[in-house]
C-alpha positions, 0 to 999 in steps of 0.5 A: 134912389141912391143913398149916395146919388145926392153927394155925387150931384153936390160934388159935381157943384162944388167949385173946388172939388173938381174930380174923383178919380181912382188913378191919381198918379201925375195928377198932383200938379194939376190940382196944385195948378187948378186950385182943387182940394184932392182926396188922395189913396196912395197906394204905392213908389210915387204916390206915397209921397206925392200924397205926403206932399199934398196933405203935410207939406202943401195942405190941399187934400185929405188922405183916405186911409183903408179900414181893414188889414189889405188897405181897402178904402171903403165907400163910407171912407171916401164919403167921409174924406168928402165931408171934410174938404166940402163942408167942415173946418178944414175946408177954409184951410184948404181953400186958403191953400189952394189959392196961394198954390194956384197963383204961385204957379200961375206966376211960374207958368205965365210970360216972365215966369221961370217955366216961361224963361226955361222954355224959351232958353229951351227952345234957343239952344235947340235953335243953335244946335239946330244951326250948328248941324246945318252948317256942318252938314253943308261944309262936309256934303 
C-alpha cells in the first residue's frame, strides 16, 4: 500500500480541505467563498500575489516553498503543508478566518449585497440601452 494513500483518504474527509490542485490560478475567490484553507504554489504574473493574499493578508492557506534551486516542490513539502492546516495550531487560525471570509461574501453575493446591487443595476442599463436602440431602429427604418 501507499505510504501516502491514508493522507489522501483523510484529506478527502476533511471538511475544510476541499481540494488539491495543481492549477490554482482563479481558484482563490472560490476558497475565500467556499471557506476552505488553500495550500498554494505560485509559480508565476498573478499567482504570486494571489498567494501573498491568501497566506499574509487573508490567513486561509500556507505557502509550499520549493526545496532545491529550480523551485520544485517536493511530495514530502506538500505533505507537510497538509499537516499544517489539517492537524496543527495553525488550523484554528485558519478556520476562524475562513468563517469570517466566507460570511462576508455570502453577505456581498446574497439578495441586498453590493454584488446583488451591481448586477442588477447592471442588467437595468442594458435594458435601457437595449431600449434606446429599438426606438432609434424604428425611427430611422
Amino acid at each position: 500500500m501507499d505510504s501516502n494513500a491514508f493522507l489522501v483518504e483523510d484529506i478527502k474527509k476533511h471538511k475544510d480541505l476541499s481540494y488539491l490542485r495543481g492549477k490554482v490560478t482563479n481558484k482563490y475567490v472560490e476558497a475565500l467563498s467556499l471557506g476552505v484553507y488553500v495550500i498554494t504554489m505560485p509559480i508565476w504574473t498573478n499567482q504570486i500575489t494571489n498567494a501573498k493574499f491568501i497566506v499574509d493578508v487573508w490567513k486561509l492557506g500556507v505557502k509550499a516553498i520549493g526545496d532545491d534551486e529550480k523551485g520544485i516542490v517536493r511530495r514530502e513539502t506538500i505533505v507537510d503543508c497538509i499537516g499544517e492546516v489539517m492537524e496543527s495550531e495553525k488550523e484554528n487560525e485558519l478556520k476562524k478566518n475562513s468563517i469570517k471570509w466566507k460570511n462576508l461574501v455570502k453577505n456581498y453575493v446574497d439578495e441586498g449585497g453590493s454584488s446583488d446591487k451591481n448586477i442588477v443595476k447592471f442588467v437595468n442599463e442594458i435594458t435601457i440601452q437595449v431600449g434606446i436602440i429599438k426606438l432609434y431602429l424604428k425611427v430611422v427604418c
